[in-house]
PAKOL-429579 format. One record per residue: residue number from 1; chain; y, z, x of N, C-alpha, C in turn. Coordinates in Angstrom, 2 decimals. Each point is the difference from the previous one (the first is absolute). Last residue first. Layout:
num:NUM; chaine:A; n_Y:Y; n_Z:Z; n_X:X; ca_Y:Y; ca_Z:Z; ca_X:X; c_Y:Y; c_Z:Z; c_X:X
...
END
This chain:
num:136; chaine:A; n_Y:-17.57; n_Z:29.19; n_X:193.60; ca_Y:0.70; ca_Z:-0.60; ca_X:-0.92; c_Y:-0.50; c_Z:0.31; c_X:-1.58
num:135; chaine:A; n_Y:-2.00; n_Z:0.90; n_X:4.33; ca_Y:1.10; ca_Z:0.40; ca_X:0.33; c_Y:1.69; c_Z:-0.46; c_X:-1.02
num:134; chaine:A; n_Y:-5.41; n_Z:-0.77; n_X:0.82; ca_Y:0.47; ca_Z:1.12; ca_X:-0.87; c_Y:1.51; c_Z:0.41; c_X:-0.25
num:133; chaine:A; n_Y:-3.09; n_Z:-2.97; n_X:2.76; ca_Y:0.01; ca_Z:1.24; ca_X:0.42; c_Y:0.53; c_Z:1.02; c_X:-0.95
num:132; chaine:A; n_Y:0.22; n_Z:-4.82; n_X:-1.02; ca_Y:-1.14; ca_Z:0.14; ca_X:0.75; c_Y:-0.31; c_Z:1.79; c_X:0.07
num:131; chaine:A; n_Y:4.42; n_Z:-1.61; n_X:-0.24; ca_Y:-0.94; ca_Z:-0.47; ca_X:-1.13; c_Y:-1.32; c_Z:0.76; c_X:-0.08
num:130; chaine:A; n_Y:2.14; n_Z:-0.96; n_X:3.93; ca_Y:0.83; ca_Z:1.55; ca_X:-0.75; c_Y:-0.50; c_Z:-0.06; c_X:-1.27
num:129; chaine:A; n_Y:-1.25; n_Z:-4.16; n_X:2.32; ca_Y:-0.32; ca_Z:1.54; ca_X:0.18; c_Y:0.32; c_Z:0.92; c_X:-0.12
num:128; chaine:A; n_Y:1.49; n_Z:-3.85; n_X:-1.42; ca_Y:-0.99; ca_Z:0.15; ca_X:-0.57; c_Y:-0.85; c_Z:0.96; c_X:0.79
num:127; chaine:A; n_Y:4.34; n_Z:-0.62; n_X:0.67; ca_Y:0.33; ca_Z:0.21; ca_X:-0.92; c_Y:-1.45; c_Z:0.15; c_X:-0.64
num:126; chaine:A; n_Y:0.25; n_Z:-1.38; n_X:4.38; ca_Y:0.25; ca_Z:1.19; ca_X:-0.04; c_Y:0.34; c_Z:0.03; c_X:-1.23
num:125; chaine:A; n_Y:-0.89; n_Z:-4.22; n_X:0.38; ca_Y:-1.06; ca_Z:0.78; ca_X:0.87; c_Y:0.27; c_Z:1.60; c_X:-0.18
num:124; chaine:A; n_Y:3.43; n_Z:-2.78; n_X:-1.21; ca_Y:-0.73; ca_Z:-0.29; ca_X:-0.83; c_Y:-0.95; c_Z:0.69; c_X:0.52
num:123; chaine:A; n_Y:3.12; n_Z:-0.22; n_X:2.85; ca_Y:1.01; ca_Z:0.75; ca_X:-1.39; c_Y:-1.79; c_Z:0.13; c_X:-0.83
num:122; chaine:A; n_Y:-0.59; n_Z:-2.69; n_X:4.14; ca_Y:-0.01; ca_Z:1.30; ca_X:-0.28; c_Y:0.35; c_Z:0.75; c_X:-0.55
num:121; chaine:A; n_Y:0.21; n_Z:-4.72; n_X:-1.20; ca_Y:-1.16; ca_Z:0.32; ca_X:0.73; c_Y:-0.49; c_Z:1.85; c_X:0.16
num:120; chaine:A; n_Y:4.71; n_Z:-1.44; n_X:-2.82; ca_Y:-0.53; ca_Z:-0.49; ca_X:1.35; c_Y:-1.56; c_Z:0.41; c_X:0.05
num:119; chaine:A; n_Y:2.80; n_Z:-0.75; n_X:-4.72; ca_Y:0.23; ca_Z:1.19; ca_X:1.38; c_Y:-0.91; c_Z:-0.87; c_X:0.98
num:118; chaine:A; n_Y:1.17; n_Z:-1.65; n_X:-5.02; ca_Y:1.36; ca_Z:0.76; ca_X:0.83; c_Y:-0.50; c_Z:0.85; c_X:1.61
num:117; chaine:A; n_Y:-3.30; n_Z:-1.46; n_X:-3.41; ca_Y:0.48; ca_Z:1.13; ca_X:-0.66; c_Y:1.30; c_Z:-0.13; c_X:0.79
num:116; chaine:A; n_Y:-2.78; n_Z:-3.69; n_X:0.63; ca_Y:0.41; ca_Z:-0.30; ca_X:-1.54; c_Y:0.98; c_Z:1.78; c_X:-0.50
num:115; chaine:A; n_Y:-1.60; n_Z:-0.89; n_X:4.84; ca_Y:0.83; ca_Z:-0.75; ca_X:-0.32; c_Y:0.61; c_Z:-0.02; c_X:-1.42
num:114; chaine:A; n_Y:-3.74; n_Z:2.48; n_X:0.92; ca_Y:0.85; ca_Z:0.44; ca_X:0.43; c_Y:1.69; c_Z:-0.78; c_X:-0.29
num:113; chaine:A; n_Y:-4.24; n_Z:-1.31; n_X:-1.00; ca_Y:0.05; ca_Z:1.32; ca_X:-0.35; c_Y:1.19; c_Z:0.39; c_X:0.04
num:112; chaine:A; n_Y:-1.92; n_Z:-3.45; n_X:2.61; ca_Y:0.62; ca_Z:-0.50; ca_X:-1.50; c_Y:0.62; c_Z:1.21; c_X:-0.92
num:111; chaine:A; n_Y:-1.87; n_Z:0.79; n_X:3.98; ca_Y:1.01; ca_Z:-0.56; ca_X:0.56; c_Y:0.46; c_Z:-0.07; c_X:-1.27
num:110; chaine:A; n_Y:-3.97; n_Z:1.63; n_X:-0.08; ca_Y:0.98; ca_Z:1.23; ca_X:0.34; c_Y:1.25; c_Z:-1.06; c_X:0.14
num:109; chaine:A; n_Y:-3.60; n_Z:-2.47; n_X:-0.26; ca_Y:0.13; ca_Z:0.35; ca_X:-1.38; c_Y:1.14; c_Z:1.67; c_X:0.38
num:108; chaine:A; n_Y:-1.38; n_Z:-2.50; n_X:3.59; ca_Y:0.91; ca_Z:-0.79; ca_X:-0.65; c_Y:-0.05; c_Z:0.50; c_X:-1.82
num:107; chaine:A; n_Y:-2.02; n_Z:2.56; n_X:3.54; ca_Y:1.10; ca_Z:-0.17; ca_X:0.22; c_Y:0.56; c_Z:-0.73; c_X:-0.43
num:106; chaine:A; n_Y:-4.66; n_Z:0.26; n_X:-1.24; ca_Y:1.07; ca_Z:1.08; ca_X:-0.36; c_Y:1.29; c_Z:-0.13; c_X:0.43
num:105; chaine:A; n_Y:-2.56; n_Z:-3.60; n_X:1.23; ca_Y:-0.02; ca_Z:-0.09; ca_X:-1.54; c_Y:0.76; c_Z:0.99; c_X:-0.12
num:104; chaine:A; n_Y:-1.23; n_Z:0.10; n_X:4.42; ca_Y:0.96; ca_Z:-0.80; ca_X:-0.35; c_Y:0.32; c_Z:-0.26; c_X:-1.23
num:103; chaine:A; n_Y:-2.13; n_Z:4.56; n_X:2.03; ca_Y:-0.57; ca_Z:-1.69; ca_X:-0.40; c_Y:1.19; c_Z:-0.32; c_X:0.03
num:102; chaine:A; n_Y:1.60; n_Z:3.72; n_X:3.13; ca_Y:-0.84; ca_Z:-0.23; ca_X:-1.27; c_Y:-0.47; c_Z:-1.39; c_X:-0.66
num:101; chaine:A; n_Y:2.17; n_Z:3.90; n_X:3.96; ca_Y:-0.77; ca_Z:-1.04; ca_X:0.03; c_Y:-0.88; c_Z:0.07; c_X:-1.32
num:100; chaine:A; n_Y:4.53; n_Z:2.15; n_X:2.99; ca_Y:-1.58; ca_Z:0.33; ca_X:-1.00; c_Y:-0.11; c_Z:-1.50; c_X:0.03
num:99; chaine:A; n_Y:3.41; n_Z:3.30; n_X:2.48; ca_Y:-0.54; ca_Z:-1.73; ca_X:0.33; c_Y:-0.91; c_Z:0.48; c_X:-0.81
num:98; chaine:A; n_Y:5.05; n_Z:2.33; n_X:0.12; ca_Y:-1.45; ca_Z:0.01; ca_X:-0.19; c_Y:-0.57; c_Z:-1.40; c_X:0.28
num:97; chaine:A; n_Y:4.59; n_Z:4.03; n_X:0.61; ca_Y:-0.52; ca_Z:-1.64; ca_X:-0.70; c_Y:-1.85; c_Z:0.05; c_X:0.54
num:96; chaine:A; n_Y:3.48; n_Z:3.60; n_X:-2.10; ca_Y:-0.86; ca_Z:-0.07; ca_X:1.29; c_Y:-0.41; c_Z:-1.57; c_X:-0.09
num:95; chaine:A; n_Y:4.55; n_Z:3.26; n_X:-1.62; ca_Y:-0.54; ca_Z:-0.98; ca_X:-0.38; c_Y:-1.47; c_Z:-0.11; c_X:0.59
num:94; chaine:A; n_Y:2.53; n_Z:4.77; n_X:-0.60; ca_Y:-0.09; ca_Z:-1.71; ca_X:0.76; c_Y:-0.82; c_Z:-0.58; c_X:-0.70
num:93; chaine:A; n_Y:0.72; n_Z:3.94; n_X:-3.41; ca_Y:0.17; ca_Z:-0.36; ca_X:1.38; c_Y:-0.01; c_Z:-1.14; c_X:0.75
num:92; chaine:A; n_Y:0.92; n_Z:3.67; n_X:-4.59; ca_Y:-0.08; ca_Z:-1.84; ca_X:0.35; c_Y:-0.31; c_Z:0.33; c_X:1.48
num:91; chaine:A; n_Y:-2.61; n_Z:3.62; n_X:-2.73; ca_Y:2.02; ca_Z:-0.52; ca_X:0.61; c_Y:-0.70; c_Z:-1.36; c_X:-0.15
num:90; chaine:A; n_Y:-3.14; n_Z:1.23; n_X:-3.34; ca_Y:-0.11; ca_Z:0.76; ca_X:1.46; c_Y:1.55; c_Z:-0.73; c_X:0.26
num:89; chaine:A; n_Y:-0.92; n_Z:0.97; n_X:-4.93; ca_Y:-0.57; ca_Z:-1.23; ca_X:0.93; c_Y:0.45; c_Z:0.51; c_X:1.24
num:88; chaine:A; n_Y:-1.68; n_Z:2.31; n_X:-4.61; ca_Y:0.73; ca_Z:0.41; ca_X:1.30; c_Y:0.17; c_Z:-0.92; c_X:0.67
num:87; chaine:A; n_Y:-1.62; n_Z:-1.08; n_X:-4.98; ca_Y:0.04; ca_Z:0.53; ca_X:1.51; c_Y:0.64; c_Z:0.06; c_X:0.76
num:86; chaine:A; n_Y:-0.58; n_Z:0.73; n_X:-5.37; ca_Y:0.44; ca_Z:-0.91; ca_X:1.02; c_Y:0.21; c_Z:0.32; c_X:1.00
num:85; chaine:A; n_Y:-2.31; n_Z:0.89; n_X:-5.09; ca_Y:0.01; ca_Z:0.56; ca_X:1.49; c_Y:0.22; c_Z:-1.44; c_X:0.73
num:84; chaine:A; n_Y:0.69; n_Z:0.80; n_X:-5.66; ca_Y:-0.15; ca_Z:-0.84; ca_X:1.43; c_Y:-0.08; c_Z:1.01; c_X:1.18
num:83; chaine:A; n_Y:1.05; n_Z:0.51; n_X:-5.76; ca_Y:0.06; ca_Z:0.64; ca_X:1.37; c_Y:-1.09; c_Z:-0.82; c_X:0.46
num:82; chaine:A; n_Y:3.23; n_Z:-1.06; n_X:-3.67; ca_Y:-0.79; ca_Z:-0.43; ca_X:0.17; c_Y:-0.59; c_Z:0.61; c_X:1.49
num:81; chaine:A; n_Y:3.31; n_Z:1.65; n_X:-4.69; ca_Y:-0.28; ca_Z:-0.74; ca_X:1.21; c_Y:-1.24; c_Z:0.05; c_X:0.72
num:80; chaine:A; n_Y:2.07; n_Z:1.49; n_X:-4.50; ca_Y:-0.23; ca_Z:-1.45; ca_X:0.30; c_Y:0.21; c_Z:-0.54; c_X:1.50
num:79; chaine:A; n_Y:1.59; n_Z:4.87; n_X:-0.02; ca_Y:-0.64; ca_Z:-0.55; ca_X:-1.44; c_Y:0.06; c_Z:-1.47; c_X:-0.08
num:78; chaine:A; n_Y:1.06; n_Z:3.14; n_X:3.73; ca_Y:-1.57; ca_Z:0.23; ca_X:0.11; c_Y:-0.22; c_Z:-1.43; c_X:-1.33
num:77; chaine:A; n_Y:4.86; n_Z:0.95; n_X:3.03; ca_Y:-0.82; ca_Z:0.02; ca_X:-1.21; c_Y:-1.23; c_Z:-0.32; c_X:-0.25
num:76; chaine:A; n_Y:4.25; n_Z:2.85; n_X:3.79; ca_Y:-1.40; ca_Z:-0.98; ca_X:-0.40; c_Y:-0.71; c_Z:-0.24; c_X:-1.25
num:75; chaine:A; n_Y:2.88; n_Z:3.73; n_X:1.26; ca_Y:0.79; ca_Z:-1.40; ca_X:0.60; c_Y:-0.99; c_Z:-0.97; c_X:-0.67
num:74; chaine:A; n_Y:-1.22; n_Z:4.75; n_X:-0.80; ca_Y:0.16; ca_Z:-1.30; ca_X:-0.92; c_Y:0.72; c_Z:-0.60; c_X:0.54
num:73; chaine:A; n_Y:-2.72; n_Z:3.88; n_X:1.07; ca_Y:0.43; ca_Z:-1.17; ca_X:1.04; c_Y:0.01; c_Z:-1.20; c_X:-0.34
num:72; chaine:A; n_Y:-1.90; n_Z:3.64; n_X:-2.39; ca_Y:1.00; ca_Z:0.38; ca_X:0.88; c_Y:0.66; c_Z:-0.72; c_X:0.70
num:71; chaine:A; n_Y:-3.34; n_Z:-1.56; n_X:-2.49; ca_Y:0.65; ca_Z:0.38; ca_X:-0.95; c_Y:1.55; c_Z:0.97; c_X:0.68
num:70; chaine:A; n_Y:-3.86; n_Z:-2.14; n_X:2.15; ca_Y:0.55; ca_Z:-1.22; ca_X:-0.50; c_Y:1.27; c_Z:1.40; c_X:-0.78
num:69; chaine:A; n_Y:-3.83; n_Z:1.49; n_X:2.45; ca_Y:1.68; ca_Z:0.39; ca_X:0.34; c_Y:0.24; c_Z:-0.79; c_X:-1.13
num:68; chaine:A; n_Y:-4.45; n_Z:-1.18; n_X:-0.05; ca_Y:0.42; ca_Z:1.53; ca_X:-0.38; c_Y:1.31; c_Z:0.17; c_X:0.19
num:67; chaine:A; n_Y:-1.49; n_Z:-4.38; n_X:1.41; ca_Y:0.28; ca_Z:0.07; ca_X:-1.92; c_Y:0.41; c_Z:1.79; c_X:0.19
num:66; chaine:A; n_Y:-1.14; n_Z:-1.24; n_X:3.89; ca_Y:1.32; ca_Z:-0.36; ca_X:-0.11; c_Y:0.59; c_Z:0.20; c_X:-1.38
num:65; chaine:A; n_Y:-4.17; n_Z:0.73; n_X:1.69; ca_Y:0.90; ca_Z:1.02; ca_X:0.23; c_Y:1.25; c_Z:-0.39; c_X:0.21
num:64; chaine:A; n_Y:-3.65; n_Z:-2.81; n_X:-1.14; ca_Y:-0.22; ca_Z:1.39; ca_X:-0.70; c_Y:1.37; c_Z:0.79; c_X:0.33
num:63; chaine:A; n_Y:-0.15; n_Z:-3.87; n_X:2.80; ca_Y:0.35; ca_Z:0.17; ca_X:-1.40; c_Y:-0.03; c_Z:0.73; c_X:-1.00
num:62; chaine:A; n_Y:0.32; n_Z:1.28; n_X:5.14; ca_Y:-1.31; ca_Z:-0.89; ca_X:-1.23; c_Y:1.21; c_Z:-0.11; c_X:-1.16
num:61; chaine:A; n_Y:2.24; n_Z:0.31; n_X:4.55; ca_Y:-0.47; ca_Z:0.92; ca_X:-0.59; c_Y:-0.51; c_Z:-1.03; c_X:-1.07
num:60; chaine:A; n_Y:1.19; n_Z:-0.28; n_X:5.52; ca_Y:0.16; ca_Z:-0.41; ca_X:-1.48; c_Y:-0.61; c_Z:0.89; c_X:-0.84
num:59; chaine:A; n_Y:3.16; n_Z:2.08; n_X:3.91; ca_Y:-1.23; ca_Z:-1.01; ca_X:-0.32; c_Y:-0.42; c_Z:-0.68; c_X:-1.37
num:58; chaine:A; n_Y:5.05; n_Z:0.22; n_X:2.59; ca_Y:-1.26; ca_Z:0.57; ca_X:-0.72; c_Y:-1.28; c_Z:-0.17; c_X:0.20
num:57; chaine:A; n_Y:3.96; n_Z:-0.08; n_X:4.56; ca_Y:-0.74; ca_Z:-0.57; ca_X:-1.81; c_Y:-0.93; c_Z:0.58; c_X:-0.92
num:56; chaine:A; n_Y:3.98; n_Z:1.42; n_X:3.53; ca_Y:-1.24; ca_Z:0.30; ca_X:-0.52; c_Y:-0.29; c_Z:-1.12; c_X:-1.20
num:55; chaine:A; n_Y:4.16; n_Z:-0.68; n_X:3.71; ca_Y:-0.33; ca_Z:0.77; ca_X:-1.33; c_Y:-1.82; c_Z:0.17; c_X:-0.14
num:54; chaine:A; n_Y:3.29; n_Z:-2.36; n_X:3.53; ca_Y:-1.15; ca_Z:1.64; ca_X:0.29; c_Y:-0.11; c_Z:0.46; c_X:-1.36
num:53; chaine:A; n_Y:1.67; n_Z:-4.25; n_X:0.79; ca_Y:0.98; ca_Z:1.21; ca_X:-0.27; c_Y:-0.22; c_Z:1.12; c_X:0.58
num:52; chaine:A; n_Y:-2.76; n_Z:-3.84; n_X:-0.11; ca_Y:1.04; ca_Z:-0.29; ca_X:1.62; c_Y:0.75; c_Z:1.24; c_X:-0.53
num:51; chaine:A; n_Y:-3.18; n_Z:-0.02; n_X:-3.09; ca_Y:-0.14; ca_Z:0.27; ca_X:0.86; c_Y:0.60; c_Z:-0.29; c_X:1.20
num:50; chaine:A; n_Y:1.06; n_Z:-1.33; n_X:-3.91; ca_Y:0.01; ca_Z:1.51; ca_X:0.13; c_Y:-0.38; c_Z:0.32; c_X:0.85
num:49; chaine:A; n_Y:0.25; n_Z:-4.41; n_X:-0.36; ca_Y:1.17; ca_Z:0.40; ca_X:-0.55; c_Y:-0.06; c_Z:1.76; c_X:0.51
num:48; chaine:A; n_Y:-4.13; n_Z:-2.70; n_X:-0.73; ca_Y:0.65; ca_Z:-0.25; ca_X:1.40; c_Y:1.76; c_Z:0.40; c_X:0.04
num:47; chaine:A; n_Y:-1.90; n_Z:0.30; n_X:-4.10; ca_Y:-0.99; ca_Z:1.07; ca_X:1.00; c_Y:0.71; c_Z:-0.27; c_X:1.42
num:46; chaine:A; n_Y:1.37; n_Z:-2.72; n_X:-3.77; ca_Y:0.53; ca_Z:1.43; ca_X:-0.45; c_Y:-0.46; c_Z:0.73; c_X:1.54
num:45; chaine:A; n_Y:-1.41; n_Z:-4.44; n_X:0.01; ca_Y:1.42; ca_Z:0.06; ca_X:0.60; c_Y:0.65; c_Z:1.32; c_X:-0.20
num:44; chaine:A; n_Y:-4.29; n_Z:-1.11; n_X:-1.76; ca_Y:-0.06; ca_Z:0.15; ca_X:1.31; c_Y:1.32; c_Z:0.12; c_X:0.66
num:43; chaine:A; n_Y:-0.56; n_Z:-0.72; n_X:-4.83; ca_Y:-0.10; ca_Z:1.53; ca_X:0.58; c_Y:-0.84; c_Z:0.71; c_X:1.87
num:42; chaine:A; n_Y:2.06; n_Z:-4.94; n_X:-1.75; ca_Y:1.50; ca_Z:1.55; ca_X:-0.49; c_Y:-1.13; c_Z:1.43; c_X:0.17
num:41; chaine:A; n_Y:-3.18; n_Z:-3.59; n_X:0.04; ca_Y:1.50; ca_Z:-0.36; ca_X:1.21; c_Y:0.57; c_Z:0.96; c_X:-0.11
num:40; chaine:A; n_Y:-2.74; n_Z:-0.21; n_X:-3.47; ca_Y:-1.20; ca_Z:0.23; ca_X:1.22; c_Y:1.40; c_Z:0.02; c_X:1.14
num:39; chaine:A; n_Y:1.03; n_Z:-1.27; n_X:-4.05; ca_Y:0.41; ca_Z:1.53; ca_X:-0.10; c_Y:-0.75; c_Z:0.38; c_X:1.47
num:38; chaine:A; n_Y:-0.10; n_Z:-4.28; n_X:-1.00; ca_Y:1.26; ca_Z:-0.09; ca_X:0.37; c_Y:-0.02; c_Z:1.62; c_X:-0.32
num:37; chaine:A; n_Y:-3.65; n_Z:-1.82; n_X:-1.57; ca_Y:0.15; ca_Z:-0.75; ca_X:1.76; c_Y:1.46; c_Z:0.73; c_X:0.37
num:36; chaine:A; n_Y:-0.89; n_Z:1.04; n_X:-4.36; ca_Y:-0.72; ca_Z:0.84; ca_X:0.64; c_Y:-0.12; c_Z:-0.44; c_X:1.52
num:35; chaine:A; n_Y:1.79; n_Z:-2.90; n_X:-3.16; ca_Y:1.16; ca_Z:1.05; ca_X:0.17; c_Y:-0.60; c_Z:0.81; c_X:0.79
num:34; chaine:A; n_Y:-1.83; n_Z:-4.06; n_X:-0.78; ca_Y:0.99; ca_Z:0.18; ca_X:1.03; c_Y:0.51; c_Z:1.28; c_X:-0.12
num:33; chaine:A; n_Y:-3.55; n_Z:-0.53; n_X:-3.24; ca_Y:-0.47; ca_Z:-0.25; ca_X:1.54; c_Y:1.32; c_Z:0.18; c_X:1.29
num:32; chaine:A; n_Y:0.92; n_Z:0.14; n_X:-4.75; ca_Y:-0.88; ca_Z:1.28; ca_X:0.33; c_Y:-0.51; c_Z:-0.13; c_X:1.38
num:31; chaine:A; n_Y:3.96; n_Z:-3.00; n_X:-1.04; ca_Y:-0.82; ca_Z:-0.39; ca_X:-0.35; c_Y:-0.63; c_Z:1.60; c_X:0.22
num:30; chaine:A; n_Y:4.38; n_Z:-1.42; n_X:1.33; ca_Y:0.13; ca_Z:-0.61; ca_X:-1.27; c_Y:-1.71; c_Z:0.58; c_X:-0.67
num:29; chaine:A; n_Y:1.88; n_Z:3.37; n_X:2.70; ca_Y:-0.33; ca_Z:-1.21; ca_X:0.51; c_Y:0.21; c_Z:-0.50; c_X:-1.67
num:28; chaine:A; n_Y:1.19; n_Z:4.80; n_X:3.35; ca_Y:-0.38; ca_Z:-1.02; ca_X:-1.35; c_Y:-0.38; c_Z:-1.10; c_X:0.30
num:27; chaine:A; n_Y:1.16; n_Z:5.44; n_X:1.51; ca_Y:0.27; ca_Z:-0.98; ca_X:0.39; c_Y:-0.24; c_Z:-0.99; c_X:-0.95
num:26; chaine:A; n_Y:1.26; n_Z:5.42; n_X:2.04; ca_Y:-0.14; ca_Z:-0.92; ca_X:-1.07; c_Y:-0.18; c_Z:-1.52; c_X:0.44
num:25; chaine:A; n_Y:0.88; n_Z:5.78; n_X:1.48; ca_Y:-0.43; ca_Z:-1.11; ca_X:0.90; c_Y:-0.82; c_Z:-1.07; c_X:-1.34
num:24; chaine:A; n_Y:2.01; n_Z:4.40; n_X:-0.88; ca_Y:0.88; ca_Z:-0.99; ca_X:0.13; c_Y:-0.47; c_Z:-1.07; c_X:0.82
num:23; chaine:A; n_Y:-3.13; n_Z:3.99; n_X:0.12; ca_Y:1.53; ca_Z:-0.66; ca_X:-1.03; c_Y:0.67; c_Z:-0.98; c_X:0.73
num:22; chaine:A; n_Y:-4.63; n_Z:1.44; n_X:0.78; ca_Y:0.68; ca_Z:-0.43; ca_X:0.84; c_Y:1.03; c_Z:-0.48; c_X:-0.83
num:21; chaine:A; n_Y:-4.48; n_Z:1.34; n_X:-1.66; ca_Y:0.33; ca_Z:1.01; ca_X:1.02; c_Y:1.19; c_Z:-0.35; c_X:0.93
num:20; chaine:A; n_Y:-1.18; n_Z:-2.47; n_X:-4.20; ca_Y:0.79; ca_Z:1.84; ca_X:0.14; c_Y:-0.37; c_Z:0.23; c_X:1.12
num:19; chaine:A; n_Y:1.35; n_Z:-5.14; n_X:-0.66; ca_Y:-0.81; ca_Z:0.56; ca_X:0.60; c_Y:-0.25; c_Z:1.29; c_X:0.10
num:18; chaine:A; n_Y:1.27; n_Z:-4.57; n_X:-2.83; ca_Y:0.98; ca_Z:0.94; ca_X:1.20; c_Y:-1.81; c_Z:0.93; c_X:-0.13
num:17; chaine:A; n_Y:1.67; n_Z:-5.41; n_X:-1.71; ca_Y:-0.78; ca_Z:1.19; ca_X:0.68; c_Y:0.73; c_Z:1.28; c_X:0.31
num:16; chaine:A; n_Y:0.83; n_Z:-5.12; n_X:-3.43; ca_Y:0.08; ca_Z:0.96; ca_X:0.43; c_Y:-0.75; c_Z:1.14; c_X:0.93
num:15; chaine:A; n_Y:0.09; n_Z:-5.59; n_X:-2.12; ca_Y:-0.51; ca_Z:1.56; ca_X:0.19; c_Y:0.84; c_Z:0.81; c_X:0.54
num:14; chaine:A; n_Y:2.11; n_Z:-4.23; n_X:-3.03; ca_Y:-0.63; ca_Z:0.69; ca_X:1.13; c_Y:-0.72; c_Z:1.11; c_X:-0.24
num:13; chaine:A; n_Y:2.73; n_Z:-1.97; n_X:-3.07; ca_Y:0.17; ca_Z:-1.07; ca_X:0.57; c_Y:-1.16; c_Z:-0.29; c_X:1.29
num:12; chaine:A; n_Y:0.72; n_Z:4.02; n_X:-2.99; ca_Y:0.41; ca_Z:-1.09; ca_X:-0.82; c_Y:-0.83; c_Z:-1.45; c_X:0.29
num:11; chaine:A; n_Y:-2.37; n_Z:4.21; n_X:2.18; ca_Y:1.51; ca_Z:-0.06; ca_X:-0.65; c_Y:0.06; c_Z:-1.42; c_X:-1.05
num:10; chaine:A; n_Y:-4.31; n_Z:3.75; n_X:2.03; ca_Y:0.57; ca_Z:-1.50; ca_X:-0.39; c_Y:1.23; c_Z:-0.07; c_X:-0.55
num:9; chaine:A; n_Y:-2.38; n_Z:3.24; n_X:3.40; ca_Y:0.99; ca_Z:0.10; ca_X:-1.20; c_Y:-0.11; c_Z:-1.39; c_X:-0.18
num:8; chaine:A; n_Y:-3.09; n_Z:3.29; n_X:3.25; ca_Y:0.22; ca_Z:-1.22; ca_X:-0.32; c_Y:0.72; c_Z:-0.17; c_X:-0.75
num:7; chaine:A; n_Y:-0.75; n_Z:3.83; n_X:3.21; ca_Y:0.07; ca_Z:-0.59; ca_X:-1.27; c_Y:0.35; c_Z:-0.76; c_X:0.09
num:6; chaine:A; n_Y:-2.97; n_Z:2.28; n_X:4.01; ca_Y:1.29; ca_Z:-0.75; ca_X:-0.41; c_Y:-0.49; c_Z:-0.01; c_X:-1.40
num:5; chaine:A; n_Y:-1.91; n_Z:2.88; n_X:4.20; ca_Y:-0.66; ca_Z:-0.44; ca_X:-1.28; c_Y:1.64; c_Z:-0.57; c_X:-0.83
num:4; chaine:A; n_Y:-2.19; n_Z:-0.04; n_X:5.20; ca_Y:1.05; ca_Z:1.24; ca_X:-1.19; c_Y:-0.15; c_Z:-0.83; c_X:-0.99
num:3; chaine:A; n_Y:-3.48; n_Z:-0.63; n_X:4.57; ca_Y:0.70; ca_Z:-0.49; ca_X:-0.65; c_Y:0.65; c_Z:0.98; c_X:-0.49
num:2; chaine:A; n_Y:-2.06; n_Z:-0.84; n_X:4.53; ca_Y:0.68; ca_Z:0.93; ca_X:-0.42; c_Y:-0.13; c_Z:-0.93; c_X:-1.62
num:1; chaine:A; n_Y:-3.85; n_Z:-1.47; n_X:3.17; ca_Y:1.42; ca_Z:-0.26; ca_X:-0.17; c_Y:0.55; c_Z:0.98; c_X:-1.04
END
C-alpha cells in the first residue's frame, strides 16, 4: 500500500494534518487517531480528485527527503510536528454484499460492538478491516 508521509499539529482544541507532498490538502480530528483516519480520506479524495483531472500525482517522498527541502518549501511546518505515514486508500467503489459465516459468540460480540459505537454489523466489520490491513 502507497503511503506520504503527514504532519501531525496539535492545536488548541484539535489535531491538525497536512501533507508536503500535497499542499493545501489538510485535515483533523478531535483526537491523533481521528485526525490521521480523517487525513487517510481527504488524501484519497485529493488523488481521486486529480486524477478524474488528468493531473499527475506525486510520488511519495521519505521523510529524509522531506526534512532536506523542508527549508525551501516553507508552506509547511517541520517544528513540533509529529510525522505519520498515511495511506493511499484505494477509490470508493460498489458496495459487494457478502455471505460469511462466523461462531455465534463473535457475531454477537461484533453486534454489541457495534451497537455501543453507532454503526451497523457491516459499518463495524469493515472499520475492523481497514484496521486490520493498515488502512488506518
Amino acid at each position: 500500500m502507497i503511503r506520504y508521509v503527514a504532519l501531525l499539529h496539535e492545536g488548541r482544541s484539535e489535531y491538525g494534518v497536512s501533507f508536503p507532498d500535497f499542499p493545501g490538502v489538510v485535515s483533523g480530528g478531535a483526537t491523533p487517531d481521528e485526525a490521521l483516519a480523517e487525513a487517510a480520506e481527504a488524501l484519497r479524495f485529493a488523488v481521486t480528485e486529480m486524477r478524474a483531472e488528468g493531473a499527475a500525482v506525486p510520488k511519495p517522498r521519505t521523510l529524509s527527503m522531506i526534512r532536506k527541502v523542508a527549508a525551501r518549501e516553507d508552506w509547511y511546518d517541520m517544528d513540533e510536528a509529529i510525522a505519520a505515514y498515511v495511506p493511499l486508500l484505494p477509490p470508493k467503489s460498489n458496495v459487494e454484499r457478502l455471505n460469511i459465516t462466523l461462531e455465534k459468540g463473535l457475531v454477537d460480540a461484533i453486534d454489541a460492538a457495534a451497537s455501543k459505537g453507532g454503526q451497523s454489523r457491516s459499518a463495524w466489520i469493515a472499520e475492523a478491516a481497514k484496521t486490520r490491513l493498515g488502512a488506518f
